[in-house]
Backbone as CSV, one residue per row, in Angstrom:
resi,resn,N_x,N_y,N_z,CA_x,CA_y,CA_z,C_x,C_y,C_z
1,UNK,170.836,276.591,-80.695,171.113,277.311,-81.945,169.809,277.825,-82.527
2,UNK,170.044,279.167,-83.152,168.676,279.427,-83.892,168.506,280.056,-84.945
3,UNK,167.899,279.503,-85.702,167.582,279.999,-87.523,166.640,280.474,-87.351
4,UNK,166.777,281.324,-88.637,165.701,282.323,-89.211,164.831,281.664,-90.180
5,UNK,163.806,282.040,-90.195,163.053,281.540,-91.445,162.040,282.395,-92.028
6,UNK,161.668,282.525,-92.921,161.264,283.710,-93.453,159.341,283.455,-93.597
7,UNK,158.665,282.565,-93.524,157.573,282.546,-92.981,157.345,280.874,-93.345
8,UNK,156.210,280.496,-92.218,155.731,279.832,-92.058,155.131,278.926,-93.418
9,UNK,154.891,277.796,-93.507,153.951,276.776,-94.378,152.860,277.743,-94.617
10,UNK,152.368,277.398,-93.903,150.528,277.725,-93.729,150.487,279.022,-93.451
11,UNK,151.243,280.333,-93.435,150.945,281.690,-93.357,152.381,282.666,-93.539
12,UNK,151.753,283.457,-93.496,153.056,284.792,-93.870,153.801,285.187,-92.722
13,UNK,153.326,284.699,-91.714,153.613,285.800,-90.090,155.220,285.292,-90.152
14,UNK,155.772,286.411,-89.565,157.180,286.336,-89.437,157.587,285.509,-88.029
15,UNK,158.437,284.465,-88.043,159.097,283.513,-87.303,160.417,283.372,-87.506
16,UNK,160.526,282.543,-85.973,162.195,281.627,-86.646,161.928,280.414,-85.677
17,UNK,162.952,279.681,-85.799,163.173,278.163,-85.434,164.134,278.257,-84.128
18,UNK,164.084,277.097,-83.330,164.606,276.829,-82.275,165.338,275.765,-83.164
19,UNK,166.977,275.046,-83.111,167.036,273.850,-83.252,167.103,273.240,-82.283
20,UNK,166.555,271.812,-82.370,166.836,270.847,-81.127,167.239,269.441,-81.437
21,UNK,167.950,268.874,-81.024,168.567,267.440,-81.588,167.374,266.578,-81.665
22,UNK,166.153,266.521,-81.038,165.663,265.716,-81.413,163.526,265.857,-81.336
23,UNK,163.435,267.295,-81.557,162.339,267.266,-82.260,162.262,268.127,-83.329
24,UNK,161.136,268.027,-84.145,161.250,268.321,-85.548,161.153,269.768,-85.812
25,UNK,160.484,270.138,-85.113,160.406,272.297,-85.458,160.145,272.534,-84.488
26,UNK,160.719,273.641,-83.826,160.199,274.356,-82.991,160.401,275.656,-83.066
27,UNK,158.905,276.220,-83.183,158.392,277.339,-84.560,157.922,278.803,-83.328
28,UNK,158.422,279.960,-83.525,158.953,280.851,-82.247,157.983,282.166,-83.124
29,UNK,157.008,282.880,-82.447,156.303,283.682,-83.301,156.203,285.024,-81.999
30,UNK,156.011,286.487,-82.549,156.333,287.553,-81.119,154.632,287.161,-80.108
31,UNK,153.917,286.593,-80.869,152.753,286.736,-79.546,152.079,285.580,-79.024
32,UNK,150.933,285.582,-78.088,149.921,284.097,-78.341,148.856,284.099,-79.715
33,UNK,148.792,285.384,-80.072,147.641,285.137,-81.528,148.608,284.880,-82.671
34,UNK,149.495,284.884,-82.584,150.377,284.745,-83.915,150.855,283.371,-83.705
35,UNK,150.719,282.774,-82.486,151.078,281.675,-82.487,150.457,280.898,-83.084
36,UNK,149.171,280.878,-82.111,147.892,280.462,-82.431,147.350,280.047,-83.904
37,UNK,147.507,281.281,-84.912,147.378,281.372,-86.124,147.884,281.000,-87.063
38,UNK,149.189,280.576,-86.680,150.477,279.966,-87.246,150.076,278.309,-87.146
39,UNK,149.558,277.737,-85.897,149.381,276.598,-85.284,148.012,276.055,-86.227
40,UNK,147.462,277.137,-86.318,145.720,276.953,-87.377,146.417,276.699,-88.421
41,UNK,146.839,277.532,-89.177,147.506,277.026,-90.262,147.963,275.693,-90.899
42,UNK,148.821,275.429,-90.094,149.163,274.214,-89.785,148.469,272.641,-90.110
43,UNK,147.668,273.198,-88.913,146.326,272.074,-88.899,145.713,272.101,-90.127
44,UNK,144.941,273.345,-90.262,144.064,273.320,-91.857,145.046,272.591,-93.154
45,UNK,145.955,272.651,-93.338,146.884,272.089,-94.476,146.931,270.624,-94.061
46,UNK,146.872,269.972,-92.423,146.856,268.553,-93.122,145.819,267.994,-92.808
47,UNK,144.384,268.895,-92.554,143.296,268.431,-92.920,142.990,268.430,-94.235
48,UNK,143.388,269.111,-94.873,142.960,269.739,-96.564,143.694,268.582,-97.205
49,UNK,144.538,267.924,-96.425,145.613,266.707,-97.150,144.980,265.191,-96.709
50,UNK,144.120,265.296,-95.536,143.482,263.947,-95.041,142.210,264.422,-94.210
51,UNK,141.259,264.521,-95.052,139.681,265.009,-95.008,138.796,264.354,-93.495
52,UNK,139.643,263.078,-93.771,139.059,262.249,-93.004,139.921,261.961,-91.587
53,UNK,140.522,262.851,-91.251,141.653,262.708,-90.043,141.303,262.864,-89.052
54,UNK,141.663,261.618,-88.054,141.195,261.770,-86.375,142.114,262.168,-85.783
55,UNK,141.556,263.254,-85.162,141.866,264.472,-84.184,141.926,264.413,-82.493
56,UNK,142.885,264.486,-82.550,142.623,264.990,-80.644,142.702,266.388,-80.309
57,UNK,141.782,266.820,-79.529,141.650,267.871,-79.142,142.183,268.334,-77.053
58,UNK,143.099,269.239,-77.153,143.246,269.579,-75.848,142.071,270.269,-75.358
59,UNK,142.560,271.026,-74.551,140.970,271.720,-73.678,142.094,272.524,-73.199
60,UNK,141.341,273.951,-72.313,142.128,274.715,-71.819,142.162,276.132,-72.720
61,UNK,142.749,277.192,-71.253,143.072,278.495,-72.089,143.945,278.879,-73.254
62,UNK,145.188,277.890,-73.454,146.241,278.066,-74.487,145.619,278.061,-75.528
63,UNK,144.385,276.876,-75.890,144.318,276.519,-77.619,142.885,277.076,-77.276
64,UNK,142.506,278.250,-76.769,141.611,278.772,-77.506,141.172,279.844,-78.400
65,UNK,142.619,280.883,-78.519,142.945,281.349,-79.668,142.651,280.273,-80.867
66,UNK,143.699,279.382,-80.996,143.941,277.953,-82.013,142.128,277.767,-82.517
67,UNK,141.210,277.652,-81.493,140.553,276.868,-81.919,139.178,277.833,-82.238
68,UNK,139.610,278.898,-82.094,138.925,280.387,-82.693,139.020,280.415,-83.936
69,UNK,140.630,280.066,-84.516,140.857,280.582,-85.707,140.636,279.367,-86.813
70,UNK,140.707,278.017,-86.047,139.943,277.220,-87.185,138.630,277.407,-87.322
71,UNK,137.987,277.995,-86.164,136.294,277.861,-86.560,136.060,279.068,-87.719
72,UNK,136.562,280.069,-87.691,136.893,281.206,-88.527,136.731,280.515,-89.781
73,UNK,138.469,279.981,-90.187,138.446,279.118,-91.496,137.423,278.186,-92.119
74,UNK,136.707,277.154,-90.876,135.220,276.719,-91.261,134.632,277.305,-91.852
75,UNK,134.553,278.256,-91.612,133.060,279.613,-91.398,133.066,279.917,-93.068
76,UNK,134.478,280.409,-93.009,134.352,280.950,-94.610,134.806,279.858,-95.306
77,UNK,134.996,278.709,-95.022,134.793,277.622,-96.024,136.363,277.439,-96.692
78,UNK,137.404,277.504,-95.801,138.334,277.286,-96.158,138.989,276.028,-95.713
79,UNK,138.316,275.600,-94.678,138.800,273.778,-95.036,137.578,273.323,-93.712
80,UNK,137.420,272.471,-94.552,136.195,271.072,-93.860,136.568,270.170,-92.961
81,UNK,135.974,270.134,-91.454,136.198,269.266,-90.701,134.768,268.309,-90.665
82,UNK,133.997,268.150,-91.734,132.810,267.562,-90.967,133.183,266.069,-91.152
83,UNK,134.073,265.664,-91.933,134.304,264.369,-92.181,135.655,263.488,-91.410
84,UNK,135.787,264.661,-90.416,137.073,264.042,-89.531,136.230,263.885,-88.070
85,UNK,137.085,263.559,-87.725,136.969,262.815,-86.135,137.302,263.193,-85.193
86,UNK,136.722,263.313,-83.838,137.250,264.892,-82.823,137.213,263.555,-81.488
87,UNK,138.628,263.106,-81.326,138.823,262.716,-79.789,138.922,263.475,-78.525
88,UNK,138.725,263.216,-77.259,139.031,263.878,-76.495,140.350,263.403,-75.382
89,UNK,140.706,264.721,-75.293,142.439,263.957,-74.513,142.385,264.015,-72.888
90,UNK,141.309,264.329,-72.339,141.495,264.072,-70.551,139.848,265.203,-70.450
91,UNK,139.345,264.150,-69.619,138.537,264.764,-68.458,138.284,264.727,-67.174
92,UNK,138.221,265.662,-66.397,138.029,265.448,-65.210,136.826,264.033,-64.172
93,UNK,137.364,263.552,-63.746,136.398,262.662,-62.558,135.628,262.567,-61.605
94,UNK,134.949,263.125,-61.339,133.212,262.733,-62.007,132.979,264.205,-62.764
95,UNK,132.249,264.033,-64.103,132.190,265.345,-64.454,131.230,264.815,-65.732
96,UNK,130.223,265.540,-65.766,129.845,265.736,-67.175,129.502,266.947,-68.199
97,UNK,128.316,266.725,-68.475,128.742,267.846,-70.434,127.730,269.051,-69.111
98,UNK,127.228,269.095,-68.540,126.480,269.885,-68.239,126.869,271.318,-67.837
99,UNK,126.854,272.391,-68.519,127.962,273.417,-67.968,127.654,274.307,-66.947
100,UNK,126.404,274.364,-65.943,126.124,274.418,-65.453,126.457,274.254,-64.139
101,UNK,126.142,272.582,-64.235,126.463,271.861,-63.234,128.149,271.485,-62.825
102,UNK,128.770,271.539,-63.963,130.570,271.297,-64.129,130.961,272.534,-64.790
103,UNK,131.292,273.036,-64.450,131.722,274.312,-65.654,133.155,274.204,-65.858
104,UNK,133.601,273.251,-65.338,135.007,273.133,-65.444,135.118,271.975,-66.295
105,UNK,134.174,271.470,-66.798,134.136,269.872,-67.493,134.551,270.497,-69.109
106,UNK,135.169,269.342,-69.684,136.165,268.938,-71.122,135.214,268.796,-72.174
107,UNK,134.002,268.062,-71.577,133.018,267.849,-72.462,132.581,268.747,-73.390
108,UNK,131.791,269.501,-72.006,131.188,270.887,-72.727,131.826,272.183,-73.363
109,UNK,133.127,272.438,-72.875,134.383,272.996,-73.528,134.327,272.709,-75.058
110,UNK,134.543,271.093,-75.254,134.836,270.724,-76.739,133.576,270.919,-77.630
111,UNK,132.026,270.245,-76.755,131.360,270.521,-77.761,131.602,272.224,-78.242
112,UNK,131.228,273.269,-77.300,131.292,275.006,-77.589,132.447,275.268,-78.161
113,UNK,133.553,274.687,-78.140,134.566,275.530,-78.874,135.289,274.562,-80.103
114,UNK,134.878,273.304,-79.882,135.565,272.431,-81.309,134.063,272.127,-82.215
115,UNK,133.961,270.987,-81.685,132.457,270.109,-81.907,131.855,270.975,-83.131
116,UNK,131.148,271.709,-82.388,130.153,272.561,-83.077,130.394,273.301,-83.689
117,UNK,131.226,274.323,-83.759,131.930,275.521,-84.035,132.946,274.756,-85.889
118,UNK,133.768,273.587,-85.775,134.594,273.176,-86.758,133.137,272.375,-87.667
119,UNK,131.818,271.890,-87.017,131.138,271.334,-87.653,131.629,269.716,-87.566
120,UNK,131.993,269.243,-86.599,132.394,268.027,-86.542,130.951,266.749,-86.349
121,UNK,131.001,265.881,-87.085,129.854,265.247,-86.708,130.307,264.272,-86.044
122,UNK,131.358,263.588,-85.455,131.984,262.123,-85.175,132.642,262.696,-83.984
123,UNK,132.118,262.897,-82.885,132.547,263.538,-81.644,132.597,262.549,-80.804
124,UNK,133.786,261.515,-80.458,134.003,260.451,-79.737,134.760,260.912,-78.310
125,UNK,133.379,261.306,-77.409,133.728,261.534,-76.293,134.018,260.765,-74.657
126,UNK,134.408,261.029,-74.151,135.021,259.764,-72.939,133.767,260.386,-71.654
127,UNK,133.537,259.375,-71.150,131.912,259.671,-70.746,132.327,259.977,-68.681
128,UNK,132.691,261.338,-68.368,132.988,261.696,-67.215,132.054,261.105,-66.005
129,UNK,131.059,260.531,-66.472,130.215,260.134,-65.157,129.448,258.752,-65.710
130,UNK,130.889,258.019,-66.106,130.831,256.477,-65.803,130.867,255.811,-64.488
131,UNK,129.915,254.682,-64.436,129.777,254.221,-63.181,131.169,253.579,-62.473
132,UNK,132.046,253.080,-63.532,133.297,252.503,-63.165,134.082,253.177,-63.842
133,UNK,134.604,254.338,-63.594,135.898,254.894,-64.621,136.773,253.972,-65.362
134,UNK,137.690,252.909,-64.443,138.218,251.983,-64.736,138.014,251.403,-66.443
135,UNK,136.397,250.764,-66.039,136.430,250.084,-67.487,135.825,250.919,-68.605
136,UNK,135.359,252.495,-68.759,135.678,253.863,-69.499,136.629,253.647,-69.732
137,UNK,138.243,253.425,-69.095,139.084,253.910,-69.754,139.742,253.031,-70.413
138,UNK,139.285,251.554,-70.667,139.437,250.722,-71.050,138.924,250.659,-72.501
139,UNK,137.335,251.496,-72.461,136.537,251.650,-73.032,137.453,252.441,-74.436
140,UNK,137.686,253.649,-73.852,138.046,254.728,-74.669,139.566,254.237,-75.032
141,UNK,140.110,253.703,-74.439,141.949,253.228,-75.365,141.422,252.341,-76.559
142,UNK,140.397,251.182,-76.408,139.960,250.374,-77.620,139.387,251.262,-78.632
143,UNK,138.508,252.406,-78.332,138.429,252.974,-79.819,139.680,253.788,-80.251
144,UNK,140.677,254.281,-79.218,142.124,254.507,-79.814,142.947,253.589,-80.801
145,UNK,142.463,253.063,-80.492,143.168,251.889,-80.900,142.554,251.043,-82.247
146,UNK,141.013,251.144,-82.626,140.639,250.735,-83.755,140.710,252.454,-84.528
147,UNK,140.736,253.764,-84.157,141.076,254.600,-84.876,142.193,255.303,-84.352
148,UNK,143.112,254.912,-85.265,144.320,256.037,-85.080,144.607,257.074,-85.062
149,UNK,145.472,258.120,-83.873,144.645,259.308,-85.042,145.845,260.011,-85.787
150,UNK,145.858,261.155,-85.984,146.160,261.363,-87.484,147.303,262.732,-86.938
151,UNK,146.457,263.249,-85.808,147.246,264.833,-85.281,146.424,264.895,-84.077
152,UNK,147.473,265.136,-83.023,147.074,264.830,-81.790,147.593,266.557,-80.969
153,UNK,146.391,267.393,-80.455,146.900,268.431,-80.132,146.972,268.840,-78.946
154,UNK,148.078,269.806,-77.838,148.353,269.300,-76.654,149.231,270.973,-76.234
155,UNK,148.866,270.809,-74.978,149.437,272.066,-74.189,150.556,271.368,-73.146
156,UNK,150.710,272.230,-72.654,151.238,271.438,-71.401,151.651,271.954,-70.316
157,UNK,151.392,271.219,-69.205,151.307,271.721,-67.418,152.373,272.406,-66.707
158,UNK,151.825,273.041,-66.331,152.911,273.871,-64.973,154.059,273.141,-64.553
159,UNK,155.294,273.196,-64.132,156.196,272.551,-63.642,156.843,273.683,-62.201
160,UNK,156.978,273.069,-61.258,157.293,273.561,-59.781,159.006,273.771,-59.511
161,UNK,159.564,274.133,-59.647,161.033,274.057,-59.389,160.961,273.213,-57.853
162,UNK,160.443,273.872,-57.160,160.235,273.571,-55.108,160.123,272.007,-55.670
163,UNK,158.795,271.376,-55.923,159.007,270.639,-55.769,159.146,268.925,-56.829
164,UNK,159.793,269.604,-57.458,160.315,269.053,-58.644,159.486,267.972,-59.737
165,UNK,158.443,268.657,-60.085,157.202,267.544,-60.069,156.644,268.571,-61.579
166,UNK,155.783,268.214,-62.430,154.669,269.036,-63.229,155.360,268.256,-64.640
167,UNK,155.197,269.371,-65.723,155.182,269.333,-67.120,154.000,268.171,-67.721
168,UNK,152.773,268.092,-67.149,151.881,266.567,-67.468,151.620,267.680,-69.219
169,UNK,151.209,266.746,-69.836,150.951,266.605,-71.013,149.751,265.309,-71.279
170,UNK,148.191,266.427,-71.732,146.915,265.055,-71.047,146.894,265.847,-69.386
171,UNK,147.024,264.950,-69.540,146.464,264.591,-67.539,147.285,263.975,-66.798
172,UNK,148.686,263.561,-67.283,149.591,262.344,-67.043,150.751,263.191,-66.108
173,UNK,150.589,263.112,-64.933,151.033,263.943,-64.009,152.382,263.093,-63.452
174,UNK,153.337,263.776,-63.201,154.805,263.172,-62.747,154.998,262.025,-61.971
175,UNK,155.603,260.854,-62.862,155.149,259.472,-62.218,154.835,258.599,-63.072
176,UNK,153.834,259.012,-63.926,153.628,258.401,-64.595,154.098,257.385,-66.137
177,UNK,153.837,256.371,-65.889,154.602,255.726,-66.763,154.728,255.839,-68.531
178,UNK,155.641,256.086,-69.166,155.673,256.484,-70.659,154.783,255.169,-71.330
179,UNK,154.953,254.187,-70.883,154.104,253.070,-71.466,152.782,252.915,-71.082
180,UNK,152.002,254.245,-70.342,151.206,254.117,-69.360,150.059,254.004,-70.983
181,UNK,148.409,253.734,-70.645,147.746,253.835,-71.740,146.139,254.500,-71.011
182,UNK,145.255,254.660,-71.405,144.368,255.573,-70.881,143.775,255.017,-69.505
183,UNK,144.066,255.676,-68.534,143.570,255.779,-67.320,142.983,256.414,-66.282
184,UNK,142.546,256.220,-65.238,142.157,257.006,-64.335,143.369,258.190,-63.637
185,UNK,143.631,258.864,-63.534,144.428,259.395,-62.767,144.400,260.584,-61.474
186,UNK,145.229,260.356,-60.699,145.132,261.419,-59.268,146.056,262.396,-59.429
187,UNK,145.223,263.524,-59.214,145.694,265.118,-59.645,146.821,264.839,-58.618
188,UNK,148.184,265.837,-59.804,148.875,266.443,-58.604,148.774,267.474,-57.894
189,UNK,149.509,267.711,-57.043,149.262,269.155,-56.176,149.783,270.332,-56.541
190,UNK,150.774,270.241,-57.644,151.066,271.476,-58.298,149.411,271.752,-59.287
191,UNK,148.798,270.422,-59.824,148.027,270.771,-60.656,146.789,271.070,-59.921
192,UNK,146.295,270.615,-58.810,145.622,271.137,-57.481,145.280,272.697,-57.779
193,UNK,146.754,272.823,-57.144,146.975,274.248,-56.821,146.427,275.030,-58.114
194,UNK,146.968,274.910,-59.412,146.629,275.598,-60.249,145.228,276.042,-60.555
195,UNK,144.707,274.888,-60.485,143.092,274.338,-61.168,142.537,274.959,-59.621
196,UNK,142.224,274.972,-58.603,141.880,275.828,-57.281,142.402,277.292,-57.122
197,UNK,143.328,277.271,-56.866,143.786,278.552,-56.751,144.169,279.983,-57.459
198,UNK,144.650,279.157,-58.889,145.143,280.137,-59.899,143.930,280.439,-60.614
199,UNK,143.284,279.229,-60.577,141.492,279.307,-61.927,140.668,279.355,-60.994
200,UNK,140.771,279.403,-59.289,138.893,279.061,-58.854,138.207,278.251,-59.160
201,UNK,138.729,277.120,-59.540,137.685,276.038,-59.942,137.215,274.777,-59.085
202,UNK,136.578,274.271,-58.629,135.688,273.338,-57.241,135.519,271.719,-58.733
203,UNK,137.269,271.505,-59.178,137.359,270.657,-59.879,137.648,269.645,-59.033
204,UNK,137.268,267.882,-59.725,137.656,266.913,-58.991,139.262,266.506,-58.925
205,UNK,140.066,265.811,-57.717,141.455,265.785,-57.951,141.722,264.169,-58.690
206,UNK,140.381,263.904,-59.168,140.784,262.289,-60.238,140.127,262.997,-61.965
207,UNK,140.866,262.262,-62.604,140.742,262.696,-64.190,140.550,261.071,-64.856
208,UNK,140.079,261.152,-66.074,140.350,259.935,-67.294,141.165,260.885,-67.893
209,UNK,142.186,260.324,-68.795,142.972,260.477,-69.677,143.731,259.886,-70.559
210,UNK,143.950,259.925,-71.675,144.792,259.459,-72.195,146.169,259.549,-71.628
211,UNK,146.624,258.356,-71.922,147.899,258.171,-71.524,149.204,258.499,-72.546
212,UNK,150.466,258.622,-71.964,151.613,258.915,-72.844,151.639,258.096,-74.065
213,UNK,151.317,256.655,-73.727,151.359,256.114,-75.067,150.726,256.372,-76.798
214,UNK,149.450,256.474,-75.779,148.273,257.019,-76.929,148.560,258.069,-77.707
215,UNK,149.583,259.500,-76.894,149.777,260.500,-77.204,150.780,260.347,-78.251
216,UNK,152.013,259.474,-77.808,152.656,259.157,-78.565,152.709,258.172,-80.258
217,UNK,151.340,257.393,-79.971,151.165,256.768,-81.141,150.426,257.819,-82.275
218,UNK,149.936,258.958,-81.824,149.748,259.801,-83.410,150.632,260.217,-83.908
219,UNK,150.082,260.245,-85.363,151.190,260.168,-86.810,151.609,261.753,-86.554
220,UNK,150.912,263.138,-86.122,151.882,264.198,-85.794,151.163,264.599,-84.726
221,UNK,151.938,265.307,-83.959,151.813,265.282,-82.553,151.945,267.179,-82.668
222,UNK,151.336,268.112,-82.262,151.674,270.344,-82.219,151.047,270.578,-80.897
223,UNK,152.132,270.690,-79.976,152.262,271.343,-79.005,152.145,272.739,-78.843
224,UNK,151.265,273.635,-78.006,151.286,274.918,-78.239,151.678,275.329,-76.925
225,UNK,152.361,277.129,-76.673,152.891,276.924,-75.252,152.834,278.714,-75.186
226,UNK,152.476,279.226,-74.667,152.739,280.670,-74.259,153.000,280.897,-72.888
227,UNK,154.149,281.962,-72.629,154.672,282.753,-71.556,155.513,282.204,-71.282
228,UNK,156.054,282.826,-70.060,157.355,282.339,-69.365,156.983,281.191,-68.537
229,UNK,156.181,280.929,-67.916,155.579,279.803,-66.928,156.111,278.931,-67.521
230,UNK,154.659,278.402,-69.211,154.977,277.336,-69.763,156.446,277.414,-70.530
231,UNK,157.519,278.224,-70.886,158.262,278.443,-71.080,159.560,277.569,-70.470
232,UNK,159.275,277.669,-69.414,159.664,277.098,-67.967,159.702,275.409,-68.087
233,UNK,158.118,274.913,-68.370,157.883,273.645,-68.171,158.837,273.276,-69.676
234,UNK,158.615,274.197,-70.832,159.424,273.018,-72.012,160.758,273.113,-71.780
235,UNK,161.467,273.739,-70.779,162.818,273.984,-70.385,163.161,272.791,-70.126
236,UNK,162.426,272.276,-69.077,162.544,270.767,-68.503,162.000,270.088,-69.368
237,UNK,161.304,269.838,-70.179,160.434,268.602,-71.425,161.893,268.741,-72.225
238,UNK,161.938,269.540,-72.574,163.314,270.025,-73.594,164.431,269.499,-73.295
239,UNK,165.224,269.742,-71.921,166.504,269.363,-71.534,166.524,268.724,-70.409
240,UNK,165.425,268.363,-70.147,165.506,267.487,-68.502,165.702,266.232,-68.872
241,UNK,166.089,265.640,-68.370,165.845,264.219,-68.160,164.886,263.316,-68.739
242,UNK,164.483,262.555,-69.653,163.601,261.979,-70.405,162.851,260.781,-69.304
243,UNK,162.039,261.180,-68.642,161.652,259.793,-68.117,160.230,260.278,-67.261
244,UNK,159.299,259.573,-66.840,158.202,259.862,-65.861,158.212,261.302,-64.898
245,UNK,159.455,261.634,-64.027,158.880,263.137,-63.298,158.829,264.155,-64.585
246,UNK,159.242,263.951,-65.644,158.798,265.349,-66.901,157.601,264.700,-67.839
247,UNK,156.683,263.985,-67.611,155.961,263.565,-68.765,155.883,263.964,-70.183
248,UNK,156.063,265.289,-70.048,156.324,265.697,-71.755,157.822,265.915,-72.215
249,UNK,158.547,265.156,-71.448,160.194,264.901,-72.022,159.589,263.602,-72.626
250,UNK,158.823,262.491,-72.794,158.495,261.266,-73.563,158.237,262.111,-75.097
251,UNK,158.394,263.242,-75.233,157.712,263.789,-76.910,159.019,263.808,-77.275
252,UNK,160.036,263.379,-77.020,161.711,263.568,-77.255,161.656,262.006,-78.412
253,UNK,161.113,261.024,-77.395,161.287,259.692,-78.496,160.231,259.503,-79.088
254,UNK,159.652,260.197,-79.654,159.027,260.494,-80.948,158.834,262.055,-81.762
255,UNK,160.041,262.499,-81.614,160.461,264.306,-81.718,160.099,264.440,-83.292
256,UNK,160.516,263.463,-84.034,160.320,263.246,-85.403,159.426,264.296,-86.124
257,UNK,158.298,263.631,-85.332,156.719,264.250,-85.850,156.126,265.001,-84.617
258,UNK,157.370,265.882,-83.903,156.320,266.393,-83.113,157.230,268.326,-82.814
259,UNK,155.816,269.158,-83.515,156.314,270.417,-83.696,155.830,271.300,-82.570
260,UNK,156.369,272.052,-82.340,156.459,272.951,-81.336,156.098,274.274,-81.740
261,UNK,154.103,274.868,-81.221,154.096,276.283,-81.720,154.136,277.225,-80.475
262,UNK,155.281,277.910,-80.152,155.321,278.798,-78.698,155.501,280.535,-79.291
263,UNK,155.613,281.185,-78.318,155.447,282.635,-78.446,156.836,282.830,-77.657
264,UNK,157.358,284.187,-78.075,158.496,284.814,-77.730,158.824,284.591,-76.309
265,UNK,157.719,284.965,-75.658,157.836,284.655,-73.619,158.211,283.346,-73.395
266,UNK,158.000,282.127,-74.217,158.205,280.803,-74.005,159.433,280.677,-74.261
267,UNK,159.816,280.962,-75.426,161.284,280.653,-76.016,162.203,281.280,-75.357
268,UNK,161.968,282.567,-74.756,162.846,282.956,-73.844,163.497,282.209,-72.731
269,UNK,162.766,281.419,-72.308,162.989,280.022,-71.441,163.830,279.396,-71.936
270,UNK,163.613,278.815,-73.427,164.400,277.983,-73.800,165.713,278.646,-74.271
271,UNK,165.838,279.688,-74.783,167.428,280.644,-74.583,168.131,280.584,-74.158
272,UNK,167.658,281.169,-72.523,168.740,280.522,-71.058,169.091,279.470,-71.453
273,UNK,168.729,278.459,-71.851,169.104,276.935,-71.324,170.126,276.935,-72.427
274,UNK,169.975,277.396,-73.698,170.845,276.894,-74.709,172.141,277.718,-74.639
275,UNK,171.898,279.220,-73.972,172.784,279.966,-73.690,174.037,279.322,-72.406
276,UNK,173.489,278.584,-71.295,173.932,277.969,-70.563,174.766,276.855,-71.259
């Protein structure tokens, strides 16, 4: 079913709503910058409401519109991140900040496009070229865990029809357990393929990441999603089956607090399904 709504919280841009039985908005805008901008919005209002809010940050091409348009709002001084907290949600294995040397690394991504750019001083990063990943990721769930965070932000992965596998959300690739908590993990081969073939990238096939749980324990959770591809993957997060081969069908049992900012090409995905 789908309502109209006449604009957004946090901006004027014209939208409407997806309903879904069991997450909280899912907010439908005609492009990726309107999404994007809609999604900034968003964010800036419940930073401006909790100054001091720990953040997770995705990585990737989707939220870098998103994370353009908060540095913007920084810039001209329309809301302050220096007193919040910037987690990181998955990096690749072995990898560090050096962009040079990794150019595909999370690190150096966040410092250039969050870190620095929002003015963040409390940049609690997961250290890609630990001698034992293992106890890193042991490392990094305990400061999850003495800081909560507050808004946790997240894209999400390719899904394969062939071979019935994708939608990771993080790094948490099909299989993986909803109770799982930050770990090492082994790329899949849909995500292989992507990260090699679709991007050219000479990335490693092991990651740290946060796990479903972690994802699930922030107080709000904004998913962002453009085109038909990812369109595709929330088809299945959306109406598939809730369990390990969809990893981001686990955002269903905690839908409450968890909003959905996609673009027209995405929702088109989700149409079919409701039309069906």
């Amino acid at each position: 079913m789908l309502t109209m709504g006449l604009e957004a919280k946090t901006s004027v841009l014209p939208y409407y709503e997806i309903e879904h039985p069991e997450i909280s908005r899912i907010c439908v805008f005609p492009t990726p910058e309107e999404t994007a901008q809609a999604a900034a919005g968003e964010i800036i209002g419940l930073v401006r409401a909790n100054p001091h809010a720990n953040i997770t940050y995705a990585t990737g091409d989707t939220v870098i519109p998103l994370y353009e348009s908060l540095a913007k709002a920084a810039k001209e001084g329309r809301v302050d991140f220096s007193q919040t907290s910037g987690f990181h949600l998955d990096e690749y294995y072995p990898c560090g900040p050096d962009i040079n040397e990794y150019p595909h690394g999370f690190v150096a991504y966040l410092r250039q496009r969050v870190f620095a750019p929002l003015g963040i001083k409390k940049a609690n990063e997961m250290n890609g070229l630990a001698s034992d990943p293992e106890a890193e990721a042991k490392r990094y769930d305990s400061l999850l865990s003495a800081q909560p965070i507050d808004i946790a932000i997240l894209g999400i992965g390719p899904w394969s029809d062939e071979e019935q596998t994708g939608c990771h959300i993080a790094f948490n690739e099909s299989g993986t357990p909803i109770n799982q908590r930050v770990h090492v993990q082994i790329l899949d081969p849909v995500t292989l393929m992507r990260d090699r073939q679709e991007r050219g990238q000479n990335s490693p096939d092991r990651t740290l990441t946060q796990g479903i749980a972690n994802i699930l324990e922030a107080r709000r959770i904004i998913l962002l999603a453009y085109g038909e591809k990812k369109g595709q993957s929330l088809r299945e997060a959306l109406f598939g089956e809730i369990g390990s081969q969809r990893p981001a069908s686990a955002l269903r049992l905690k839908g409450h607090k968890v909003t959905l900012f996609i673009d027209e090409a995405a929702a088109s995905q989700l149409k079919k399904k409701l039309i069906l």
